[in-house]
N, C-alpha and C positions, 0 to 999 in steps of 0.2 A: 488489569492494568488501568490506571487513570490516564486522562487526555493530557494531563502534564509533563506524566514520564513518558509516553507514547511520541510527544511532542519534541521533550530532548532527547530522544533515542533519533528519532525518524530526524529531528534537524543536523545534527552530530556525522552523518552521514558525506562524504565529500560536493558539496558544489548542490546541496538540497535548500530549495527555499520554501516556503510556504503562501498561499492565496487563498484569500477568502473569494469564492465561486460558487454560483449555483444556490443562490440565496443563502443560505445558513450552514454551509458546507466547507471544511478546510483540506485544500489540494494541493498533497507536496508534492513538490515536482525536481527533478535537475535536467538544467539543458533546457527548460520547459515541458518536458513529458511528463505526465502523472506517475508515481506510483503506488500514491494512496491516498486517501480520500476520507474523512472523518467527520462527525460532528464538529460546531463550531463551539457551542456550548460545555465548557469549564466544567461543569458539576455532573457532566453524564457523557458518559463514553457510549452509547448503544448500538454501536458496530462498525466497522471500518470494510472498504473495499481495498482490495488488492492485486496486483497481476500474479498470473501461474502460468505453468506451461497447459496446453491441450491434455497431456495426461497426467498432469497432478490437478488437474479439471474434474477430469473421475472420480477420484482418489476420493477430493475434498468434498466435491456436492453430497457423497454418499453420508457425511457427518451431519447428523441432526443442526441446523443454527447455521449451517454455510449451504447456500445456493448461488446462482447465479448472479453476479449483479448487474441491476436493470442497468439501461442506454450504455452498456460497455461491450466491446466485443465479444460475442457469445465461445466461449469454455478458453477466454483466455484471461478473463477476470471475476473474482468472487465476494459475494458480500458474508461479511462474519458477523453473523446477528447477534449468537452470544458469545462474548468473549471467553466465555468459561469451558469451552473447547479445548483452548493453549493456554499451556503456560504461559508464564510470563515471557522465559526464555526461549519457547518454540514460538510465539507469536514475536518478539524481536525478530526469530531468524527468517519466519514467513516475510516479514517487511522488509529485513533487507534482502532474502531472496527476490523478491518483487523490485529492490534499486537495484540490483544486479541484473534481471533480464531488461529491467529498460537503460541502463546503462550499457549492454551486448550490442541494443538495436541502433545506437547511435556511432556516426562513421569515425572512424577510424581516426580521421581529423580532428573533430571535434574531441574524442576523448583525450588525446595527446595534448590538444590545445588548454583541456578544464582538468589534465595531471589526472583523468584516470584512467 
């Protein structure tokens, strides 16, 4: 998947924006929480982080090209080094699995307030 359809996938999401952060790194967030974190660079996609739960922690580190990713909470986030893991269509549904559990953690309030 290239960073431009990864981009309109991941912004298309409800109340998702995007920052550039961390020097050369692009972090969507909604609400302001991450949930996923990309090259900023056009021309190369070489791997994306994303949130999971504790036991699809396991699951995933066990696949060649995903391990843990660094400075994030330890087995509740993962770096996908080669995209050639998922498909197209299972790595859409890994990222918005990942806007769905940071979309969980936020109150009750807030999501009524942002309609999700």
């Amino acid at each position: 998947m290239r960073l431009d359809r990864l981009k309109t996938f991941a912004l298309a999401l409800p109340q998702t924006t995007v920052v550039k952060q961390w020097g050369e790194h692009l972090v969507f967030k909604v609400a302001g929480k991450m949930f996923l974190v990309t090259s900023e660079d056009p021309s190369v996609l070489d791997g994306l982080t994303i949130k999971c739960t504790p036991e699809e922690f396991d699951e995933l580190t066990e696949i060649d090209g995903i391990a843990q990713a660094p400075y994030c909470a330890k087995r509740h986030w993962v770096r996908v080094a080669d995209l050639a893991v998922f498909s197209e269509q299972d790595l859409q549904f890994r990222i918005r699995h990942s806007y769905d559990l940071v979309v969980a953690k936020l109150t009750k309030k807030l999501r009524t307030e942002l309609g999700l």
